[in-house]
Residue, then its C-alpha position, 0 to 999 in steps of 0.5 A: x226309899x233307900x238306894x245303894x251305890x251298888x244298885x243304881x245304874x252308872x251314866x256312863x253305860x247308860x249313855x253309851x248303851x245309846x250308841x248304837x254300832x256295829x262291827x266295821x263302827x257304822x251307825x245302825x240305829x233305827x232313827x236318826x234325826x233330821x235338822x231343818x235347813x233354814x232353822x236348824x230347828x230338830x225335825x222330830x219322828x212326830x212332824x208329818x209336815x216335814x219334806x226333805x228336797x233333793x236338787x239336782x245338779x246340772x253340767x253347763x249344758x243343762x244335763x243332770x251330772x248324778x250329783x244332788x244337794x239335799x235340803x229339809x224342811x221343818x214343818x214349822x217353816x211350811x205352816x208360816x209359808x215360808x218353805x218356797x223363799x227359804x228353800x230358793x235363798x237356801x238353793x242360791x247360796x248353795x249355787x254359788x258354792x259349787x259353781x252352778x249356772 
């Protein structure tokens, strides 16, 4: 078959029809992906053993301050039995970051 130049889509608009924004240029699509946070691994729309954590931060007087630090995991991680020591390792250097006892 025989294309012309004219006929074939330009990658520029293909790409950006991708974009998804609106007016004010806030993200709108209907899925963003997540990235697992002890192996920056994609977490896909299709992994149904993925979990994302959120860990709640505490005041030194051990009451929740209505701050979280939020962590995901892929289920890669969850299927080896890794997810309990990774998220621990992960929370600890997250501790040390934002001055929690």
């Amino acid at each position: 078959f025989f294309f012309s130049q004219a006929s074939l889509p330009s990658y520029s608009l293909v790409f950006n029809s991708f974009n998804m924004r609106n007016e004010e240029g806030e993200t709108v699509d209907l899925y963003i992906p997540r990235k697992c946070s002890w192996t920056n691994r994609l977490i896909t729309s299709k992994d149904h053993a993925a979990i994302q954590v959120n860990i709640g931060h505490l005041n030194e007087t051990g009451v929740y301050t209505g701050q979280y630090s939020t962590f995901a995991m892929c289920g890669f991680i969850r299927g080896m039995g890794d997810a309990d020591s990774a998220l621990d390792r992960l929370w600890s250097k997250k501790k040390v970051e934002i001055n929690q006892v």
